[in-house]
DOBA-411639 format. One record per residue (C-alpha): residue number from 1; x, y, z. Coordinates in steps of 0.05 Angstrom, whole numbers, padded with zeros to 5 digits. Example, Ala and Ser with C-alpha at 12.3 -4.5 7.8 and 13.67 -1.06 7.14 Angstrom:
! DOBA-411639
     k       xx       yy       zz
     1    00246   -00090    00156
     2    00273   -00021    00143
//
This chain:
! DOBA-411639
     k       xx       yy       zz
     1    00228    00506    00457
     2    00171    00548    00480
     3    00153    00629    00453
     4    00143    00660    00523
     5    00132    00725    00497
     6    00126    00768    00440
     7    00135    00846    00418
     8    00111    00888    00354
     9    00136    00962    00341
    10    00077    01014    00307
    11    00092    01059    00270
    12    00043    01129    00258
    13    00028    01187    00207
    14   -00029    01224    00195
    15   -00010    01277    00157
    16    00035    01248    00088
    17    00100    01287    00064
    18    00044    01317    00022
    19   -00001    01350    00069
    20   -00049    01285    00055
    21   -00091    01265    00118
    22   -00097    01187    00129
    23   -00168    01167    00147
    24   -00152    01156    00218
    25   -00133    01230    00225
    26   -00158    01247    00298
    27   -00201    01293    00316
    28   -00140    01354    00326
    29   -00135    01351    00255
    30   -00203    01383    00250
    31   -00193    01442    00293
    32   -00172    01507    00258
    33   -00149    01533    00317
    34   -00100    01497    00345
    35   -00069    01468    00282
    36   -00061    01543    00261
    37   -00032    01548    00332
    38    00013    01487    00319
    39    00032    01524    00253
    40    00046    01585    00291
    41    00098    01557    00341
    42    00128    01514    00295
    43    00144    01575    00245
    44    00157    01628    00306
    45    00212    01571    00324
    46    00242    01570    00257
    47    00252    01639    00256
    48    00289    01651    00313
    49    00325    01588    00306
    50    00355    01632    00233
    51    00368    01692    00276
    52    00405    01651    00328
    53    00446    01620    00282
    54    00465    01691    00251
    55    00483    01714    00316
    56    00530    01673    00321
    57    00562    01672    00255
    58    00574    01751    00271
    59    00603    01739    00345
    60    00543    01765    00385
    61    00528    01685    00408
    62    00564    01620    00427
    63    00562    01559    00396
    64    00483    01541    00390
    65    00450    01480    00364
    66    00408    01487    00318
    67    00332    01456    00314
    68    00320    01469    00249
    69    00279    01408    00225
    70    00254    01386    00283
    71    00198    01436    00293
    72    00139    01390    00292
    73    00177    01342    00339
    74    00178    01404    00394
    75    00119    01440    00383
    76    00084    01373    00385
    77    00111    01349    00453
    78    00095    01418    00486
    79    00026    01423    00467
    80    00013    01356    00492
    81    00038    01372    00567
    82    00000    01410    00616
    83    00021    01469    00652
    84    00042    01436    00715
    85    00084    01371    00677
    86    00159    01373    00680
    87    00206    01381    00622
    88    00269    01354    00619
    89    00302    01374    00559
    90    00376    01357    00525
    91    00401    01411    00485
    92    00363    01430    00421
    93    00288    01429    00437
    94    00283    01508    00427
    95    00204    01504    00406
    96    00189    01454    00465
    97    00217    01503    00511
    98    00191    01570    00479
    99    00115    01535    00469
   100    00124    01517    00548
   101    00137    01596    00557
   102    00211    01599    00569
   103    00225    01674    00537
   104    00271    01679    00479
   105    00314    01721    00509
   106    00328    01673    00560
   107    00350    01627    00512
   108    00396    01674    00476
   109    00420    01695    00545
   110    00447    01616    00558
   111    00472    01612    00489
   112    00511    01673    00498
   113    00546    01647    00567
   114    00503    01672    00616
   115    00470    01627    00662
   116    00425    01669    00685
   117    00383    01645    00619
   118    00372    01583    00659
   119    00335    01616    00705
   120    00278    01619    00667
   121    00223    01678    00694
   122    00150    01642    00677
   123    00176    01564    00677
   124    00193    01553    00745
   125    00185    01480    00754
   126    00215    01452    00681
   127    00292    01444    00672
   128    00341    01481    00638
   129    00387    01459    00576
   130    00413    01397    00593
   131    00479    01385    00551
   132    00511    01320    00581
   133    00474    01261    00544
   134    00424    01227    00565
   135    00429    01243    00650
   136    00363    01287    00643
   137    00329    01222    00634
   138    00347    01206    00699
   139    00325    01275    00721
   140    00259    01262    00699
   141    00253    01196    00725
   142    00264    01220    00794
   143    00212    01279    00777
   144    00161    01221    00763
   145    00181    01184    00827
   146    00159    01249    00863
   147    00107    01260    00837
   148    00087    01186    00850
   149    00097    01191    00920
   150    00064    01254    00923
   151    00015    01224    00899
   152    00007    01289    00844
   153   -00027    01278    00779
   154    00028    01302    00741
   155    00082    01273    00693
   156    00156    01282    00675
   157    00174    01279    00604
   158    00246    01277    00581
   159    00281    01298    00512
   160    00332    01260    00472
   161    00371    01253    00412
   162    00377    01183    00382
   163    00451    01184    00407
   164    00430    01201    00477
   165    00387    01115    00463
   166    00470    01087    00478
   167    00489    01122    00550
   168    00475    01073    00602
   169    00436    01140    00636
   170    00387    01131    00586
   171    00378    01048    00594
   172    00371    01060    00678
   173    00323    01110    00673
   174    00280    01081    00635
   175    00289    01012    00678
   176    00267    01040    00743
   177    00207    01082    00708
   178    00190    01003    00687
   179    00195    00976    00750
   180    00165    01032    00791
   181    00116    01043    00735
   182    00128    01120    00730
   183    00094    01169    00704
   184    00147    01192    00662
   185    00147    01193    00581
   186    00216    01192    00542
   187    00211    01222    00480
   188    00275    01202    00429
   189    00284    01256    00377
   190    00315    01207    00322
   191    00341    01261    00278
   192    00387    01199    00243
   193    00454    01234    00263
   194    00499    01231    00338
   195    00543    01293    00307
   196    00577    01259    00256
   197    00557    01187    00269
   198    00500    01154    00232
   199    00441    01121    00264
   200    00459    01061    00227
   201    00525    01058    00263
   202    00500    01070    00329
   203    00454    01009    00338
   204    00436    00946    00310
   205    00362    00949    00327
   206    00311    00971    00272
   207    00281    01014    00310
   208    00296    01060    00372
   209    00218    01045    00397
   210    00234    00975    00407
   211    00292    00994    00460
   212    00231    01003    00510
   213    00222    00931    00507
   214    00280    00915    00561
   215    00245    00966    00607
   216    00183    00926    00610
   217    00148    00989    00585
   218    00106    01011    00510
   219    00147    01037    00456
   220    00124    01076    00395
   221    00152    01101    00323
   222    00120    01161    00303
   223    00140    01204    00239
   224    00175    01265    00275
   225    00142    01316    00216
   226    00081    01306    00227
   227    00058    01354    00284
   228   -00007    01323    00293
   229    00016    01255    00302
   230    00063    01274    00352
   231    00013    01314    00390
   232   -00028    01255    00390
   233    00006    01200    00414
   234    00041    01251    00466
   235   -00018    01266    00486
   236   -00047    01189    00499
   237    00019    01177    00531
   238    00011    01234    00576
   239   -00062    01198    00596
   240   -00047    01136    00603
   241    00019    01155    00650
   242   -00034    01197    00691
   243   -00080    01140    00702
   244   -00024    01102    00733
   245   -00006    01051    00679
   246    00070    01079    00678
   247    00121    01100    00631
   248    00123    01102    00552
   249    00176    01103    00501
   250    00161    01145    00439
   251    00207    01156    00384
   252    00193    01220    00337
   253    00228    01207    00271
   254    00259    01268    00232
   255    00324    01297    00204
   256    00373    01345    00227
   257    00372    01392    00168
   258    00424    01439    00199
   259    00505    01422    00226
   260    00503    01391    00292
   261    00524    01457    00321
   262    00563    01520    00296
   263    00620    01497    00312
   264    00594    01441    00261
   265    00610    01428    00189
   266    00562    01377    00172
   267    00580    01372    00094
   268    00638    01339    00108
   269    00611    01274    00134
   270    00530    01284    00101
   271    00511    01262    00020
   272    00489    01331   -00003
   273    00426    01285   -00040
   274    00399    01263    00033
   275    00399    01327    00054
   276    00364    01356   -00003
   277    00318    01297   -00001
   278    00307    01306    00072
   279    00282    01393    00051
   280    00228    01359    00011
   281    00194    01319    00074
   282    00210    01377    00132
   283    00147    01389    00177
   284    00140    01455    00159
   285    00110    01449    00094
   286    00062    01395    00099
   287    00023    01428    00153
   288    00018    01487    00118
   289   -00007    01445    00049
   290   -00061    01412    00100
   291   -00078    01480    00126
   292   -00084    01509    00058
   293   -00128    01455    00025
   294   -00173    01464    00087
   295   -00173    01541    00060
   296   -00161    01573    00131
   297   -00088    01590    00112
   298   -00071    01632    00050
   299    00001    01677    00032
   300   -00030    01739    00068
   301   -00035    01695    00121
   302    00031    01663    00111
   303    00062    01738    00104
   304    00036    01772    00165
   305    00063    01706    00208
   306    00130    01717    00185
   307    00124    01788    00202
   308    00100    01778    00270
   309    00157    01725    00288
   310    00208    01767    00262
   311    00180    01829    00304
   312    00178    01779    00359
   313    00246    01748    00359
   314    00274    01826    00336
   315    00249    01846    00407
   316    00280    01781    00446
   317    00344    01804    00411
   318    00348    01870    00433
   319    00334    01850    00508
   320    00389    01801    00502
   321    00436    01846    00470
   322    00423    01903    00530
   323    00420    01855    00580
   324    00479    01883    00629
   325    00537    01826    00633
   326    00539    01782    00702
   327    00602    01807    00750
   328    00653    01759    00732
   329    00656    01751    00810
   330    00591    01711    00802
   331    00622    01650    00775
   332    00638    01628    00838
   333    00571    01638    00872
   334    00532    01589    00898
   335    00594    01532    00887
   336    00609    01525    00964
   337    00569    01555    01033
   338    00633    01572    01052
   339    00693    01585    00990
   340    00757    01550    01007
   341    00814    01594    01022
   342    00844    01580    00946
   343    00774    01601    00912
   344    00769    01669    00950
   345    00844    01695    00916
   346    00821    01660    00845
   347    00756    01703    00855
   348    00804    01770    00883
   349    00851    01758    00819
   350    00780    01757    00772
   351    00754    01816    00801
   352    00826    01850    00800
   353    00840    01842    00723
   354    00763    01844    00697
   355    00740    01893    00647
   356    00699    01942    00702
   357    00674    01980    00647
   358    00604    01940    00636
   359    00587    01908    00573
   360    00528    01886    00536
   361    00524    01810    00516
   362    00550    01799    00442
//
């Protein structure tokens, strides 16, 4: 018996739970002004990730899922895309979609029921929230096809959870991005939890990386907190899928520090000690240790940020909250050319018995 091919998973951080730099640090790490820009997102994300979730718990929201812990996972991924690449996201990549330039307000506005938040004013070309697992793989597969045919320098990239790594959508995208050789790059969020089902129940394989192996395509492990490194190996993703040597697998390793959703209790099926173990490693703080022992970051610093994004995410609130509701008539827009006969009197009984009196989301 003959070996008639072998495959090797790597694994990469830069920046330690520590704020340490490893000596291969690239060249981003040196640049005050885009790690502090990094920083930036990352923390502006955070804090209207709290406010979201505190809309909720007082009735002015829907049930929202939460990104806290995952901040250097999205910020990461977004700065690595250019303007004109698609994003195709699942449901929880708030900073991803914020750091592409979707308005906060718009997000609120989908959390709170209206779909008009999908609509998004300055992102015209990525996609919205996606909340059925793993299809917007698919999505972005068949972005990258058109773009291939096209014959556009531009790449798809699409979003996951590690649960999203067991739909069959998630296995056929990535198998015709292998055989077509796409220019697509799908990113796996392993946050270690699929609700209330652990990673190590989901899957037999080590690693989620090495699922790319089937595909015909690379696959990557990458520590999920550590902004830089997920900026980086985006980025050379992003470069090599340009250049026309195809698709890429890249799993960001992290932790869901909050419930799955609001509707969530996660205590019931989490060890309180792996949470609290998981606080001590979240991305947050070790870029802000590396950006304070390079002395351009400092609590006045720190301080005026959290001002700013609270200002900032105070405003988004306000336009959501005045934001005049939808007619309930418009939920059946843009469903047929033509209504059927049995639509048009559901749509005459809505309009009959709805409040007329306005409203204000929340």
């Amino acid at each position: 018996m003959e070996t008639i091919a072998d495959f090797e998973v790597q694994y990469s951080q830069f920046l330690n739970p520590e704020g340490k730099p490893s000596s291969d640090i690239p060249e981003l790490a040196k640049e005050p002004d885009a790690l502090i820009g990094l920083y930036r997102a990352m923390t502006e994300t955070r804090v209207f990730d709290t406010k979201a979730v505190n809309l909720q718990r007082t009735g002015k929201l829907g049930t929202y899922a939460s990104s806290l812990g995952h901040e250097a996972a999205h910020v990461g991924i977004a700065a690595a895309m250019r303007e004109d690449d698609v994003l195709a996201p699942s449901y929880r990549e708030t900073g991803t979609m914020l750091y592409r330039g979707v308005r906060m307000e718009e997000l609120l506005l989908y959390w709170g029921g209206d779909e008009r938040g999908s609509d998004f004013a300055d992102v015209k070309n990525d996609f919205p929230y996606c909340v059925p697992i793993a299809t917007q793989c698919l999505h972005a597969a068949g972005a990258a096809m058109a773009f291939q045919l096209r014959g556009e320098s531009r790449c798809a990239v699409s979003l996951n959870g590690d649960g999203g790594t067991s739909e069959g959508a998630f296995y056929e995208a990535m198998n015709v991005a292998g055989a077509r050789n796409l220019p697509v790059i799908f990113i796996v969020i392993n946050n270690k939890w699929a609700i209330s089902l652990p990673i190590e129940e989901q899957t037999a394989t080590k690693t989620l990386a090495q699922k790319a192996v089937a595909a015909g395509i690379p696959g990557i492990q990458v520590d999920g907190n550590d902004v830089i490194a997920v900026r980086h190996w985006v980025e050379r993703a992003l470069a090599r899928a340009r250049k026309g040597e195809g698709a890429c697998l890249i799993e960001t390793v992290t932790y869901r520090l909050s419930d799955h959703t609001t509707a969530d209790d996660a205590s019931r099926y989490r060890k309180k000690e792996d949470v609290e173990a998981a606080w001590k490693v979240e991305p947050l703080i070790r870029i802000r240790k590396y950006l304070t022992e390079l002395g351009i970051w400092d609590e006045e610093k720190e301080k005026a940020l959290l001002e700013d994004a609270a200002d900032k995410v105070d405003i988004a609130v306000q336009k959501y909250l005045n934001t005049p509701k939808p007619p309930v008539e418009s939920m059946f827009d843009y469903m047929y050319k033509e209504l059927p006969e049995f639509l048009e009197e559901q749509r005459e009984h809505a309009i009959r018995y709805a409040d007329k009196n306005g409203g204000e989301h929340g």
